[in-house]
C-alpha positions as CSV (number, residue, x, y, z in Angstrom):
1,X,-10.0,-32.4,67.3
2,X,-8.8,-31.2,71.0
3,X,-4.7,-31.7,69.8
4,X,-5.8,-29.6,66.5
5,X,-7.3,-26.9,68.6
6,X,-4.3,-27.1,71.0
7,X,-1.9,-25.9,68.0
8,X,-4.2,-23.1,67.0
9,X,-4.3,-22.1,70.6
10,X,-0.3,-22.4,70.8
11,X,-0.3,-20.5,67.0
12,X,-2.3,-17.9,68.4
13,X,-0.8,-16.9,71.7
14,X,2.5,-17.0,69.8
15,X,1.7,-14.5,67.2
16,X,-0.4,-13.0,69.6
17,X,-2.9,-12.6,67.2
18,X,-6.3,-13.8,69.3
19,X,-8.8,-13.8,66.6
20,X,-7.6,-12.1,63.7
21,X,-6.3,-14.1,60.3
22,X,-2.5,-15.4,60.8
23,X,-0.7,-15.7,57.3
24,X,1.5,-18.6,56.5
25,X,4.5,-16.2,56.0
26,X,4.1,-12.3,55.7
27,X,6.9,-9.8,55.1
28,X,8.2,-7.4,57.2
29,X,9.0,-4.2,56.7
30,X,10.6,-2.7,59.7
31,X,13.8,-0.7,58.3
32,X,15.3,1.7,55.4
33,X,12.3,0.1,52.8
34,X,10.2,3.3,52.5
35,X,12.9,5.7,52.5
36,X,14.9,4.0,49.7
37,X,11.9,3.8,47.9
38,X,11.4,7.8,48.0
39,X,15.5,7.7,47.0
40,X,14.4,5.8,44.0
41,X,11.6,7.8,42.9
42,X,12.5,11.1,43.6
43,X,15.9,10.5,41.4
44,X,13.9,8.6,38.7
45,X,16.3,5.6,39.2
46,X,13.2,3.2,39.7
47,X,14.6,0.4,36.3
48,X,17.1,-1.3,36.3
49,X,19.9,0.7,36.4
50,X,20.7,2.3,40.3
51,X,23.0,2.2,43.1
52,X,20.5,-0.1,45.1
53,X,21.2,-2.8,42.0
54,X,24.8,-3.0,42.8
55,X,24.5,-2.6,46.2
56,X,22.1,-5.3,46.9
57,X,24.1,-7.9,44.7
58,X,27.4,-6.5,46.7
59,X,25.6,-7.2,49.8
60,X,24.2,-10.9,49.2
61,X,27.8,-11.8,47.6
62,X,29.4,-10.8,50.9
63,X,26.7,-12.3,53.0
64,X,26.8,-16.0,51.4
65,X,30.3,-15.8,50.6
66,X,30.0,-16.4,46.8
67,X,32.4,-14.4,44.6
68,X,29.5,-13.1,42.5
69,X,25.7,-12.3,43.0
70,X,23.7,-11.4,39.8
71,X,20.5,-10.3,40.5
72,X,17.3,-10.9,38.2
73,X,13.3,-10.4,38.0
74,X,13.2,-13.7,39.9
75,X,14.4,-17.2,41.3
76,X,12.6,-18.8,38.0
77,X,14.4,-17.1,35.9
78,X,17.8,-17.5,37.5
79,X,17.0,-21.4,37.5
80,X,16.9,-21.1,33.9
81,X,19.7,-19.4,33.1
82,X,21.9,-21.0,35.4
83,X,20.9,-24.2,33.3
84,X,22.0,-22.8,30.4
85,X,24.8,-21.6,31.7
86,X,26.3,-25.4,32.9
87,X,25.3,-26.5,29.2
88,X,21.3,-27.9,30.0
89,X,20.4,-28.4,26.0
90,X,17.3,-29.4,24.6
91,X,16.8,-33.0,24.9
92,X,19.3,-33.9,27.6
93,X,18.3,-34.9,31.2
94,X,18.6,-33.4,34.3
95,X,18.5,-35.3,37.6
96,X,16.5,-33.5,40.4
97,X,13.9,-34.3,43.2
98,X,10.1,-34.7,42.9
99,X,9.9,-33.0,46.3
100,X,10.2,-29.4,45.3
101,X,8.1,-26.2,44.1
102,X,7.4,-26.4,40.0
103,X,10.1,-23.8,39.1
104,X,12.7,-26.4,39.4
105,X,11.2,-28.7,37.1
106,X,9.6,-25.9,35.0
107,X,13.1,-24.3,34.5
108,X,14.5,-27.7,33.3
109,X,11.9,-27.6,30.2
110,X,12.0,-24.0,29.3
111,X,15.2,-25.7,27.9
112,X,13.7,-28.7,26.5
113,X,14.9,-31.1,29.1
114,X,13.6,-33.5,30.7
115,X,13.6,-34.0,34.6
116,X,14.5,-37.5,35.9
117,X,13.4,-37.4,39.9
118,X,15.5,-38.9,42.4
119,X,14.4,-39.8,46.0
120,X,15.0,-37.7,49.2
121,X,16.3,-37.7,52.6
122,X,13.3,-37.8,55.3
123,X,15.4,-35.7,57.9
124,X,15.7,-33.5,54.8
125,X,13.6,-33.1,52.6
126,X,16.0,-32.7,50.4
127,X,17.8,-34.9,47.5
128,X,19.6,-37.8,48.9
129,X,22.8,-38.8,48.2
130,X,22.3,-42.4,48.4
131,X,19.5,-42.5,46.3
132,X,21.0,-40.4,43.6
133,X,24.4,-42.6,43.5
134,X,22.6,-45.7,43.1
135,X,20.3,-44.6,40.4
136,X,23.2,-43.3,38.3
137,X,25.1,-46.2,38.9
138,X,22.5,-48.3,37.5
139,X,21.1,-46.5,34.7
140,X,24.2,-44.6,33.2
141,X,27.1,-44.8,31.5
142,X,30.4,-43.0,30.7
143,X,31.4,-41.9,26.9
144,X,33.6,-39.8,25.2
145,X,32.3,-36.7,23.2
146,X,34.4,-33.9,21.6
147,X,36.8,-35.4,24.2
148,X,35.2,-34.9,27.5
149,X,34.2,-37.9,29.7
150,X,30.2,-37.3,29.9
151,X,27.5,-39.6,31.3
152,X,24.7,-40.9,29.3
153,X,21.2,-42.7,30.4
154,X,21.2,-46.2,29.0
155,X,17.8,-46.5,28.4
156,X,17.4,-43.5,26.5
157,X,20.7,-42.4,25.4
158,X,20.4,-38.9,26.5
159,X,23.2,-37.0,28.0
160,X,23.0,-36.1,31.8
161,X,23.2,-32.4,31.8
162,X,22.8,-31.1,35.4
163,X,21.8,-32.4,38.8
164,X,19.5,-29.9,40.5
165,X,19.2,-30.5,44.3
166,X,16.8,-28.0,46.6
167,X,17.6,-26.9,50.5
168,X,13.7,-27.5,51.0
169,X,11.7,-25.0,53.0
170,X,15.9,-23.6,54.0
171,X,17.0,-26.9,55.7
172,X,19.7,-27.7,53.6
173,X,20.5,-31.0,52.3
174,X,23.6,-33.8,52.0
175,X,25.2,-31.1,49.4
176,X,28.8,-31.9,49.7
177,X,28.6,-35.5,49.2
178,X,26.0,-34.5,46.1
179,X,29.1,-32.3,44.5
180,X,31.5,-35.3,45.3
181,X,29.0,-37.5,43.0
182,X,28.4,-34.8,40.5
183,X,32.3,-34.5,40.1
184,X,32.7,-38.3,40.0
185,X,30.0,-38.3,36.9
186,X,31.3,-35.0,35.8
187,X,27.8,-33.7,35.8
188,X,27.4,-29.9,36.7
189,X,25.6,-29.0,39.9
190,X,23.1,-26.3,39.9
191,X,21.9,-25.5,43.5
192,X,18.3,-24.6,43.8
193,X,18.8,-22.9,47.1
194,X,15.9,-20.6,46.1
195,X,14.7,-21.2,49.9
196,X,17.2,-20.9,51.9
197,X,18.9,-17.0,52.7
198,X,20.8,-17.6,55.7
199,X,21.1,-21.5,55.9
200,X,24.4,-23.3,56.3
201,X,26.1,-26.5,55.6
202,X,29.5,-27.2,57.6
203,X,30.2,-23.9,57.7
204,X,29.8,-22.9,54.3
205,X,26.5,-21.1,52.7
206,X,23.7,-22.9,50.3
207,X,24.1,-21.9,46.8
208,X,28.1,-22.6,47.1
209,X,28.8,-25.9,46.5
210,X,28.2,-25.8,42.8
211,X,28.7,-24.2,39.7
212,X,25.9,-21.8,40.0
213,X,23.1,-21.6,42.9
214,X,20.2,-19.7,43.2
215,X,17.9,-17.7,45.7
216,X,14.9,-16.3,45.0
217,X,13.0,-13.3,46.9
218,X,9.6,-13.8,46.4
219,X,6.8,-11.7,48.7
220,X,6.8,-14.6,51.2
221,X,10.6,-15.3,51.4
222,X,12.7,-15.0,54.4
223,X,13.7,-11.3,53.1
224,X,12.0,-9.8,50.0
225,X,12.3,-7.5,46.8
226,X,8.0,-8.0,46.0
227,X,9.7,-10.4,43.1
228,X,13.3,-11.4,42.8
229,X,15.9,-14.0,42.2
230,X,19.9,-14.1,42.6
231,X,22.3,-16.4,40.8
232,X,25.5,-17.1,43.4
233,X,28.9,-18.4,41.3
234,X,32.5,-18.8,42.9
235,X,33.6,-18.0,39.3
236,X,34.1,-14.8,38.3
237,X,34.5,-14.7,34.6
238,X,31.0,-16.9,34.6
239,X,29.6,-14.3,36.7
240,X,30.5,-11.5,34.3
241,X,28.9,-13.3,31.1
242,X,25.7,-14.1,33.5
243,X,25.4,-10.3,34.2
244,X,26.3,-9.7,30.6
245,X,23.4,-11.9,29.7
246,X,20.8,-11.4,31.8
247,X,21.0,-7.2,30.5
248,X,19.8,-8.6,27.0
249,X,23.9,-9.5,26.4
250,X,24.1,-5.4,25.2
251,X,27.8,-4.2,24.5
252,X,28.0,-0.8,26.6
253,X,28.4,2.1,24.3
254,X,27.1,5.6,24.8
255,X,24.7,5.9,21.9
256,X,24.9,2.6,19.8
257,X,23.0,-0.9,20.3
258,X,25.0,-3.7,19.8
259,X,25.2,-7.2,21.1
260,X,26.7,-10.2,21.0
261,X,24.9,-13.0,22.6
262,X,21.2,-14.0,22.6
263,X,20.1,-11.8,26.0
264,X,17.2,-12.0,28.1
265,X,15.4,-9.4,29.8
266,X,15.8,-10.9,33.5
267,X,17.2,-7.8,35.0
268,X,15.9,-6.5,38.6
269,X,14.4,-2.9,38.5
270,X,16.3,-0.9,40.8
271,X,12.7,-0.4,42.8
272,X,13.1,-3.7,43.8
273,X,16.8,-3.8,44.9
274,X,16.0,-1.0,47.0
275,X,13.7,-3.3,49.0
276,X,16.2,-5.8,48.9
277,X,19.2,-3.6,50.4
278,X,16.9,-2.1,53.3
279,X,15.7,-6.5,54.0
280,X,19.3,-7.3,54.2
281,X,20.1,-4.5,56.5
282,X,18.2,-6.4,58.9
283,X,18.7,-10.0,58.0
284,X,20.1,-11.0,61.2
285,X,17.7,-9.8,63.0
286,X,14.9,-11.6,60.9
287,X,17.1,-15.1,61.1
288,X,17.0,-14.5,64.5
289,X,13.7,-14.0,65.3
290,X,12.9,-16.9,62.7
291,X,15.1,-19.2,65.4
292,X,13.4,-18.6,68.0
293,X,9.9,-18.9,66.1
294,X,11.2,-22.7,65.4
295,X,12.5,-23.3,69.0
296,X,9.0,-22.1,70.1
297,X,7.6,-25.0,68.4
298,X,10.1,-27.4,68.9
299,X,9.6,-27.5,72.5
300,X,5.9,-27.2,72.0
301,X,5.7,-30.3,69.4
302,X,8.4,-32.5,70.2
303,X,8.7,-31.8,73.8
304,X,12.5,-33.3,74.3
305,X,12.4,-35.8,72.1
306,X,13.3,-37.0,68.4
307,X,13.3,-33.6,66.5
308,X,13.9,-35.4,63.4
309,X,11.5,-38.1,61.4
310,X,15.3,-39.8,60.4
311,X,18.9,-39.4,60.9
312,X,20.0,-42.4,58.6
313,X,20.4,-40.7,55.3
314,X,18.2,-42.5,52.5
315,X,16.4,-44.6,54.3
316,X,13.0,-45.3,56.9
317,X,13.4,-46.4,60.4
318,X,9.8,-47.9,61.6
319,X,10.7,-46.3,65.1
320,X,11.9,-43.0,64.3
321,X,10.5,-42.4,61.2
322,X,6.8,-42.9,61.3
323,X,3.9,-40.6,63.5
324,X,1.2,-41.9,65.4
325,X,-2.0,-40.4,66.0
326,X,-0.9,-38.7,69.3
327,X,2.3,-37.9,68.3
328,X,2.9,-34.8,65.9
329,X,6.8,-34.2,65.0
330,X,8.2,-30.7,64.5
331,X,11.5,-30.8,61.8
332,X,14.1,-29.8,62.8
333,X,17.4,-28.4,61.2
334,X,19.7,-31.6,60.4
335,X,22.7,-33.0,61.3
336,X,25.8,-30.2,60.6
337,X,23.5,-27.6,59.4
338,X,22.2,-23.9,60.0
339,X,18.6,-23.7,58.4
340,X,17.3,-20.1,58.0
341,X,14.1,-22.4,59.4
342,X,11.9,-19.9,56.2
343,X,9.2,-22.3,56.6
344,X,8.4,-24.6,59.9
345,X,7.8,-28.1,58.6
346,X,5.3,-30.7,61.0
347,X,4.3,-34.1,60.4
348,X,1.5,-35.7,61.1
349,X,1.0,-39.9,61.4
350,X,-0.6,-40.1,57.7
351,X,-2.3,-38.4,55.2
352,X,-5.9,-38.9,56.4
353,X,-4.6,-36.8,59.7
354,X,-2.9,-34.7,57.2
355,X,-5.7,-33.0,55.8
356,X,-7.9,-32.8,58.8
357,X,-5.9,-30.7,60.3
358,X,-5.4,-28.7,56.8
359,X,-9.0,-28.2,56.9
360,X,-9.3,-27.4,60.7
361,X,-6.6,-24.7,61.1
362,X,-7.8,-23.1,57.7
363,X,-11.1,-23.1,58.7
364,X,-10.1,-21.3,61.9
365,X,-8.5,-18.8,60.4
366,X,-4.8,-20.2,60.8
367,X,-3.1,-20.3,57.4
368,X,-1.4,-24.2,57.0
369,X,-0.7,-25.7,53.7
370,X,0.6,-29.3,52.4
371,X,4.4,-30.0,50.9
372,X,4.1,-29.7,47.3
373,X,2.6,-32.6,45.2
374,X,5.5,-34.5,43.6
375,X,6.6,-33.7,40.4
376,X,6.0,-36.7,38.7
377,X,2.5,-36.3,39.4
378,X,2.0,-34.0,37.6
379,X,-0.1,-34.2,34.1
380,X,3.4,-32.0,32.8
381,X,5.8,-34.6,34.1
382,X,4.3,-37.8,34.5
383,X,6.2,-39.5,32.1
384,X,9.5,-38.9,33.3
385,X,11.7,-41.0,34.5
386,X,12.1,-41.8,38.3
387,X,13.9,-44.2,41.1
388,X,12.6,-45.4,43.8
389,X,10.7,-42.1,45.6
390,X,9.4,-43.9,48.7
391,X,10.6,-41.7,50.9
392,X,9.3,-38.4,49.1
393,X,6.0,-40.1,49.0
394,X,6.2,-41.0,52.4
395,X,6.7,-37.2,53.5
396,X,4.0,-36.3,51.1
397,X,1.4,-37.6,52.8
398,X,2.4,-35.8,56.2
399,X,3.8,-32.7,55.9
400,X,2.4,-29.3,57.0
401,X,3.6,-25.5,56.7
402,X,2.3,-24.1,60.1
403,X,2.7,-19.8,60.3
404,X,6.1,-18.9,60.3
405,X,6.4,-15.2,60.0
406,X,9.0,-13.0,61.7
407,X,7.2,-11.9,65.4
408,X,8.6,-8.1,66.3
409,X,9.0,-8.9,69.9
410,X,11.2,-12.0,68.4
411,X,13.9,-9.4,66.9
């Protein structure tokens, strides 16, 4: 147990926090949040309808690049919609990765879909490329319907609808070689990039290389609105009807109600934008405190050398990709990538290690929690359809969330 108490020592003198409880990730609220509040109250502007509602989509679309940002009650929410919106039906499939938080696969059967889970990259964490060719290439087909070349699972004859890949904990994944095999299947992509505010691929923002993406701004997110959600689209007419839609589809009219789609009632009070405008005011500041939060563990983990369990996409390496019991691995962003590093990922030599060291650093008052358990474990889900998922199974049994809050003296 001395390495385990080393970390909680190293955890503790970083967050300076000597004997007090130290949160997995807490939000911070160091700028305009109170005062916009009062705005919103003392004008009555607190639903949503308010200047902080514009603003804060204005904001995010310039931020990430993306032509429009539609804001709604949260990530969930925008998941399902975005589905929709690519033409998810009930009864299709959508391809995604067992490796992710519930929403994903829970927004996929809102719609009566069914998830099929593809493997990930160990480096990360995320959907793999490789693995995703391959298992379309051997379990689908092309045909032609209303005139439009669409691919179809062989076994069960049900059209592919969407892929869904998810940046995990804001390291983003392989996502321009995923849109070059979504185009090649004609598939839509819908990014799930729910995690990852202020990450980067070549340049380019997450939630950017699809048809839709999505962020989500949930009370332990990398910037918050208490609940929250975005949907990010390069197309602006799409972006309109999303808007349109997410206000319950109403026709604007000074007295009458009228509308003319089926609406939902995803819209962000105003209350919450007003958060969300004062958090992005100080986004850089957060990233940057966030970096130097990871670097901090980097060198105290890894010490100089592999940062990464993997750098061959899709596949294990004996060498670099497995632990041993003296040797605990901090992730690292990958290979061309910017991660907004929302939650520091560790990896321990197995699963038996893995939960010792849950139940040490919780029971010492050091917040630490597991990856998710996959998908297709689940009693909802276990019937679905997978590949090969050794390498999400692999990462299962190992990974750790260590504290990863934004440290004043950091900003």
């Amino acid at each position: 147990m001395k390495k385990f108490k080393n970390i909680i020592d190293f955890i503790r003198e970083l967050y300076r926090t000597p004997k007090d409880f130290i949160p997995l990730h807490a939000p911070v609220f160091r700028g305009n949040e109170k005062k916009y509040l009062e705005e919103c109250i003392e004008t009555t502007f607190v639903s949503s309808v308010g200047k902080f509602v514009d603003r804060f989509e204005e904001m995010v679309a310039e931020y990430t690049g993306a032509k429009k940002a539609i804001v709604t009650v949260n990530g969930t929410n925008a998941l399902h919609l975005a589905l929709l919106s690519v033409g998810v039906t009930f009864d299709s499939e959508v391809l995604t990765q067992p490796l992710t938080f519930i929403a994903t696969a829970n927004a996929i059967a809102y719609i009566g879909a069914k998830p099929v889970f593809v493997d990930v990259d160990l480096d990360t964490m995320g959907m793999s490329p490789k693995a995703l060719k391959t298992w379309l290439e051997q379990n689908t087909e092309q045909r032609t319907t209303n005139n439009e070349q669409r691919t179809f699972n062989k076994s069960t004859g049900k059209r592919i609808s969407a892929i869904v890949p998810m940046h995990t904990f804001g390291h983003p994944c392989r996502i321009d070689e995923i849109a070059e095999i979504c185009e090649e299947f004609n598939i839509p992509l819908v990014e799930d990039a729910a995690e990852s505010l202020g990450s980067f691929y070549k340049g380019k923002h997450t939630g950017n290389f699809g048809k839709i993406g999505v962020l989500s701004f949930n009370g332990n997110k990398t910037i918050t609105t208490g609940g929250g959600g975005m949907l990010l689209t390069n197309d602006e007419e799409l972006g309109k009807h999303l808007k349109h839609i997410t206000t319950q589809a109403k026709i604007p009219h000074p007295w009458e109600y009228a509308h003319d789609f089926i609406g939902y009632n995803y819209r962000m009070p105003n209350l919450n934008a007003a958060l969300g405008v004062a958090q992005m005011e100080k986004i850089d500041e957060i990233l940057a405190s966030k970096r130097k939060i990871a670097n901090a563990y980097t060198e105290f983990f890894n010490k100089g050398e592999q940062q990464t369990p993997n750098n061959k996409q899709g596949t294990r390496n004996k060498e670099q990709g497995t632990t041993n019991n003296d040797q605990i691995k901090h992730i690292t962003e990958p290979v061309n990538s910017i991660s907004n590093y929302w939650l520091n990922v560790i990896l321990l030599s197995n699963r038996k290690e893995r939960d010792k060291f849950l139940k040490f650093s919780n029971d010492n008052g050091v917040m630490t929690r597991p990856i998710w358990q996959l998908m297709n474990k689940l009693e909802m889900f276990k019937n679905c359809e997978c590949g090969d998922l050794s390498n999400a199974e692999w990462l299962e049994d190992r990974v750790v969330n260590v504290p990863s809050s934004v440290i004043e003296s950091h900003e």
